[in-house]
C-alpha positions in Angstrom: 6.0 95.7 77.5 7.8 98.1 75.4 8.3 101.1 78.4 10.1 103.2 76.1 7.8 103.0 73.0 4.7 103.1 75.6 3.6 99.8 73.8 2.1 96.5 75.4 1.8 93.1 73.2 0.7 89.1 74.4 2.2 87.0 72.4 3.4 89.0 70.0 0.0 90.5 69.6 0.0 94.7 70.0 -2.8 95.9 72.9 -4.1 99.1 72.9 -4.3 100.6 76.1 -5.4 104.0 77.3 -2.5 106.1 79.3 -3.8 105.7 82.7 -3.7 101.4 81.9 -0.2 102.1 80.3 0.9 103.7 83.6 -0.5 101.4 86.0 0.6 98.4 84.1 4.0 99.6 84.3 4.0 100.2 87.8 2.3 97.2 88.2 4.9 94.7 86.5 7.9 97.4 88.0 6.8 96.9 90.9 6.3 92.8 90.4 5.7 90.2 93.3 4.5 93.4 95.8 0.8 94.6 96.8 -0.1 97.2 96.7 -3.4 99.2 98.2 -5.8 100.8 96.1 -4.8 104.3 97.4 -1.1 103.4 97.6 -1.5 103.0 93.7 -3.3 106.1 93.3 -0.8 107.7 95.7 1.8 106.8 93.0 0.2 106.7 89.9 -2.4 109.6 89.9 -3.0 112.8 91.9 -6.4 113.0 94.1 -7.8 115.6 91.8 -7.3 113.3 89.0 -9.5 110.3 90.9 -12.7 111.1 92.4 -12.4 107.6 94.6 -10.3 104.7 94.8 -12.7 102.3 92.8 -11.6 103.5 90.0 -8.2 101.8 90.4 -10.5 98.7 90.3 -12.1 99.9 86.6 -8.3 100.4 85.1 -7.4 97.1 86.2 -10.7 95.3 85.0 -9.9 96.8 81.4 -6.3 95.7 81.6 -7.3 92.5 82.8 -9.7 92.3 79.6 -7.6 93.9 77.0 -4.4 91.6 78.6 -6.3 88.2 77.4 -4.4 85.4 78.8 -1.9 87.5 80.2 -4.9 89.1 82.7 -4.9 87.0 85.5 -1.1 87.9 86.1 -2.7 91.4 88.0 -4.1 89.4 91.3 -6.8 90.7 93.3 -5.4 90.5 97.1 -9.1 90.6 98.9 -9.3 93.2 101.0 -6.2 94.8 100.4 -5.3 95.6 96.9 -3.2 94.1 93.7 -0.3 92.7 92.3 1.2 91.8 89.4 3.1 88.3 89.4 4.6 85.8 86.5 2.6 83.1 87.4 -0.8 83.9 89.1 -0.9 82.4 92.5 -3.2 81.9 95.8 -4.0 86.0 96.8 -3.3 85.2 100.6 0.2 84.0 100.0 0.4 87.5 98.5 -1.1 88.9 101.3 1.9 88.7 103.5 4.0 91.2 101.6 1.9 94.4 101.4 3.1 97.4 100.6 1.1 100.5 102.1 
């Protein structure tokens, strides 16, 4: 991920991503190995006015999930709690012990 040049490739292959998936996948991977609630990311990412609910977090990361290919599964789902971005994708309740709020 090219921060600077607000650029994201897989395997050497460019992804276009919308601002708001830009954003949250670089807080995402900046923030790797922690969770992170739903409106902890919004909290962080967007303002309140800018999100009508906190689903929506859950639409950005579906798209980055899809337009990430192989490299989706690295944003894990934490059930009930939120997500997290990781190297290797792992078991969501060994996650689940290091929440941020």
């Amino acid at each position: 991920m090219d921060f600077f040049g607000i650029r994201a490739t897989v395997e050497e292959i460019s992804v276009n991503l919308t601002h708001r998936e830009f954003i949250l996948l670089k807080f995402l991977i900046g923030n790797k190995d922690h969770v992170f609630t739903r409106l902890r990311t919004i909290d962080r990412q967007w303002s309140s006015v800018e999100l009508g609910q906190n689903r929506t977090v859950d639409v950005h990361v579906g798209h980055l999930r899809t337009k990430l290919g192989i490299a989706g599964p690295s944003i894990v789902t934490v059930f009930g709690i939120g997500y997290c971005f990781v190297d290797e994708p792992v078991n969501s309740q060994v996650l689940s012990e290091s929440v941020s709020e």
